[in-house]
N, C-alpha and C positions, 0 to 999 in steps of 0.2 A: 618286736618293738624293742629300742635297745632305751635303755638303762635313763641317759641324758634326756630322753625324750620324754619317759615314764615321772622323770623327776620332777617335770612341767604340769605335769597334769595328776600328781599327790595331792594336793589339796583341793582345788574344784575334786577328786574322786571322793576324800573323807567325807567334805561336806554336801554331797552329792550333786553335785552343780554339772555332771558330765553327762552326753545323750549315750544313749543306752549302747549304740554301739562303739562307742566310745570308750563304754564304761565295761563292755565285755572284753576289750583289747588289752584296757587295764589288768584285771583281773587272771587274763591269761599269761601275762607276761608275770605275772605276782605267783601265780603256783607254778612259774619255773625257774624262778629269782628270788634266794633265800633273801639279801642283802636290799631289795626294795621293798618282800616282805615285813621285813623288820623294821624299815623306817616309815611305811603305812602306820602299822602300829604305834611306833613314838607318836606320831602324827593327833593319831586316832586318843591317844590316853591324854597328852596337851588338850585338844580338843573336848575330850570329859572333863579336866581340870578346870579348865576355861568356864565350860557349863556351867559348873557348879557353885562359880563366884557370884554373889547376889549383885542382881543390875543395878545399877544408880539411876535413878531420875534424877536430872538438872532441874534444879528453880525455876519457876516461872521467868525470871529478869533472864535468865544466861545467856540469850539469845538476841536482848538487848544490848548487856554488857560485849557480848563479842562482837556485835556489829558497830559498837561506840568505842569500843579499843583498835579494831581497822579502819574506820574511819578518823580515829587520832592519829594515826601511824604518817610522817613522813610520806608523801608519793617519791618514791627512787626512779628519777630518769638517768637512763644507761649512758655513757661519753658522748655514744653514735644519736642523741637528743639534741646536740649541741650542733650538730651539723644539718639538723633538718629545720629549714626555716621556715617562718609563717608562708603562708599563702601570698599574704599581700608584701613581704619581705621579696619574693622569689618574682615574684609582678612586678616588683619597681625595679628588682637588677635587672631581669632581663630586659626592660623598655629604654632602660637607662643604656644596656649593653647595643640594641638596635638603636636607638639616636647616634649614640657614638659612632659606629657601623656605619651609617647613615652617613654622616657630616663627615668623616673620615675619608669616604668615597668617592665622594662630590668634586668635581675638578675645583682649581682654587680661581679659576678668572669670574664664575658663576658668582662669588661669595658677594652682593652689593655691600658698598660702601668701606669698603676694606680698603683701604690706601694701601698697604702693606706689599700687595699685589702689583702693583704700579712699578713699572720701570722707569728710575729717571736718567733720560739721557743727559748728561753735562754740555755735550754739543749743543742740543737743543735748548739751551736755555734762554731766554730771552733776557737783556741785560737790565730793560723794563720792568721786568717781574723782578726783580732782587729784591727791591724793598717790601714785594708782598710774601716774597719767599725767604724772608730772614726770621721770620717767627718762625717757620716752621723746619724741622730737622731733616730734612731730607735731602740736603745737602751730601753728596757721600764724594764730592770730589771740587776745590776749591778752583780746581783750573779755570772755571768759565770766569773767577775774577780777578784773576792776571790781565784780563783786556779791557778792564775797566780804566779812566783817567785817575793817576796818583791825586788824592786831594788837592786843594792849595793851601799855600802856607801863608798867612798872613802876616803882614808885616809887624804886629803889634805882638811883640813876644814874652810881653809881660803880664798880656791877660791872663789870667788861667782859662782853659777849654773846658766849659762851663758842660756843653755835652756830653763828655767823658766821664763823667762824676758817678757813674753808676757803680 
C-alpha cells in the first residue's frame, strides 16, 4: 500500500472507524514505513489532547438561537435565479410565442375585414363612387380624375366660394 493512500485512511485507523481488513493493511504498511509511523502517532497524541479537554454542553435555548439566526439570514439567490421564470411567466411567453407563430403564418387574403389587403385598381374606379370614395384614403393614384368634367366657373366673381372655407 503506498504511502498517499495510507494517508487517507490515518484517521478513520486512529479512531478506529476502519474494517478489520482494512485495518490489518494499515498496520502492515506502518511496520514497514518509519515516516507514516510517526504521523499515526502525532495523530494518535492530538487525538489524547483532544480527549482530555472537558465537553461543553450547550444551553437549553442554542438550538433555538441557531435556528432563529438562519432563519433571519438573507435567502442568497445565485445570478442564474434571475433567468428562471415563474411557471405561469414561461406559460404566457410561450402562448404569446405560438399566437404570434400562428397569425404570422396565416396567408393575408384569410385576414376578415382588413381593407389593407385590397387592391385598388384606378382603372377601375367608378367616377360615381368618387364622392363616396373621397373620405376614405385609398386613393393611391389621382389619374382616374383627369377624366372628370373641369368644374364651372360662374359668372359672379365677387362672391366668395363659400364651399371652400374649410
Amino acid at each position: 500500500m503506498s504511502c498517499s493512500r495510507i494517508e487517507k485512511q490515518m484517521m478513520p485507523y486512529v479512531d478506529g472507524r476502519l474494517k478489520v481488513s482494512e485495518q490489518q493493511q494499515v498496520e502492515a504498511h506502518l511496520a514497514a514505513c518509519a515516516a507514516c509511523r510517526v504521523r499515526v502517532n502525532e495523530f494518535r497524541a492530538v487525538s489524547g489532547l483532544l480527549d482530555e479537554l472537558p465537553q461543553i454542553e450547550p444551553s437549553g435555548a442554542f438550538d433555538a438561537r441557531v435556528r432563529a439566526r438562519v432563519a433571519a439570514e438573507p435567502v442568497k439567490q445565485s445570478w442564474w435565479a434571475l433567468f428562471m421564470p415563474s411557471p405561469r411567466a414561461a406559460l404566457a411567453a410561450s402562448m404569446l410565442l405560438l399566437a404570434t407563430i400562428w397569425v404570422g403564418s396565416r396567408p393575408a387574403s384569410t385576414v376578415p375585414g382588413d381593407s389593407h389587403n385590397v387592391a385598388v385598381n384606378p382603372a377601375n374606379i367608378d367616377p360615381n363612387d368618387l364622392p363616396v370614395l373621397e373620405n376614405y384614403d385609398i386613393l393611391a393614384n389621382f389619374e382616374p380624375l383627369t377624366d372628370l368634367p373641369q368644374p364651372v366657373q360662374g359668372d359672379d366673381s365677387d362672391e366668395p366660394d363659400n364651399n371652400q372655407s374649410m
